[in-house]
C-alpha positions as CSV (number, residue, x, y, z in Angstrom):
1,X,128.9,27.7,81.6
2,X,127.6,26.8,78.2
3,X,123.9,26.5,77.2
4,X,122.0,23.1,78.3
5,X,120.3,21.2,76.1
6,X,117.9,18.1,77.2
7,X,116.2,16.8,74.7
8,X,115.6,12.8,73.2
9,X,116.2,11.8,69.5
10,X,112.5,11.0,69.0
11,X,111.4,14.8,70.4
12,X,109.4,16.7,68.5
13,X,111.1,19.4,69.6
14,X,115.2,18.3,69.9
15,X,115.9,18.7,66.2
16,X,114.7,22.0,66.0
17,X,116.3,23.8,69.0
18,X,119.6,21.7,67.7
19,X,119.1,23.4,63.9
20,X,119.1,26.5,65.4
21,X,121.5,26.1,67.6
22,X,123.9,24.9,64.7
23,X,123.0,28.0,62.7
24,X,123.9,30.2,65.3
25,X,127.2,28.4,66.7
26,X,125.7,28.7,69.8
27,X,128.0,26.6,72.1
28,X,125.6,24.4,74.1
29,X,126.4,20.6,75.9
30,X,123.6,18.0,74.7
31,X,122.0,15.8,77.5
32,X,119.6,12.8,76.0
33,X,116.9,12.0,78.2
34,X,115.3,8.8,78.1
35,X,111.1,9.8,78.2
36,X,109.2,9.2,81.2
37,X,106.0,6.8,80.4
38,X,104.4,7.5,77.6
39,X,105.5,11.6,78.1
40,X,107.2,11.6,74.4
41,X,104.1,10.7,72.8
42,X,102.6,13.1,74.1
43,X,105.2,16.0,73.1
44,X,105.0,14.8,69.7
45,X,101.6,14.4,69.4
46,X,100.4,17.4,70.8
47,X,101.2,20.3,68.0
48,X,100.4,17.6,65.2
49,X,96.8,17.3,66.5
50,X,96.4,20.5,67.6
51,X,97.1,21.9,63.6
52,X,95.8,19.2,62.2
53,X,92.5,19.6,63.8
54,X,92.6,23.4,62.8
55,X,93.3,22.3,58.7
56,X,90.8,19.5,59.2
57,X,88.2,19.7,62.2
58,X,88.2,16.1,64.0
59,X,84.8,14.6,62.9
60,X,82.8,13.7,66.1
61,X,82.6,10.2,64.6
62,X,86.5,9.9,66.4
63,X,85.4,10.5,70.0
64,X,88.5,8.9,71.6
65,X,90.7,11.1,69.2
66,X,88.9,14.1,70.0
67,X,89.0,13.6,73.5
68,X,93.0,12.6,73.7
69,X,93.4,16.6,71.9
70,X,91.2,17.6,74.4
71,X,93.5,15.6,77.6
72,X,96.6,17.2,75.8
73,X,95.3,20.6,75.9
74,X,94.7,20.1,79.8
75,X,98.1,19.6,80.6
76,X,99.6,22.6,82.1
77,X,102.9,22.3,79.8
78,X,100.9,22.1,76.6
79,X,98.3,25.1,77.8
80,X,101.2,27.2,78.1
81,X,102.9,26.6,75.0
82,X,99.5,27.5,73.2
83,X,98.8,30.4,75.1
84,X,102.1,31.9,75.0
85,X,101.7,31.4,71.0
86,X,98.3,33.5,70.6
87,X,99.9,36.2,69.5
88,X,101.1,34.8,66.7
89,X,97.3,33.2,65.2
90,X,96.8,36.0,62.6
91,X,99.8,34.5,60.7
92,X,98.6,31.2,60.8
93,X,98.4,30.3,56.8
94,X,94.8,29.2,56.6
95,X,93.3,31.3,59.3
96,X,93.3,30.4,63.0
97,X,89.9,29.2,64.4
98,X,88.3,30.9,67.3
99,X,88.6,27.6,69.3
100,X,91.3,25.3,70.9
């Protein structure tokens, strides 16, 4: 049974995992998935804010901005992704901050 892919055009994440799966001939089956409410905004905006706001701090003069980073760290699928990436801080090209 090959590999299954679910991912939606407008992921953040589909054309990556389908990159590597092309350099790698990895047979795999493609299933697109329509997003669930507003769920693919999320995905994609989650890593852009998260770096961004490490390159550039998020003034406190944006407090709705701030706190949507702060509602997309709380979800459980994001917190894991970040976590499971700690390791991996030191190589961060500017220098990781000691904060979320």
């Amino acid at each position: 049974m090959p590999l299954i892919l679910h991912g939606h055009s407008f992921s953040s994440y589909t054309p990556n995992v389908l990159i590597a799966l092309y350099e790698n001939a990895t047979p795999f089956a493609f299933r697109s998935r329509r997003p669930i409410g507003r769920s693919a905004g999320h995905c994609a905006a989650a890593p852009s804010l998260f770096y961004a706001d490490w390159i550039h701090p998020i003034a406190a003069t944006f407090p709705l901005l701030r706190a949507y980073g702060a509602r997309l760290l709380g979800r459980p699928s994001f917190a894991r992704c970040v976590d499971e990436a700690r390791w991996l801080r030191p190589h961060f090209p500017l220098g990781a901050p000691d904060r979320d």
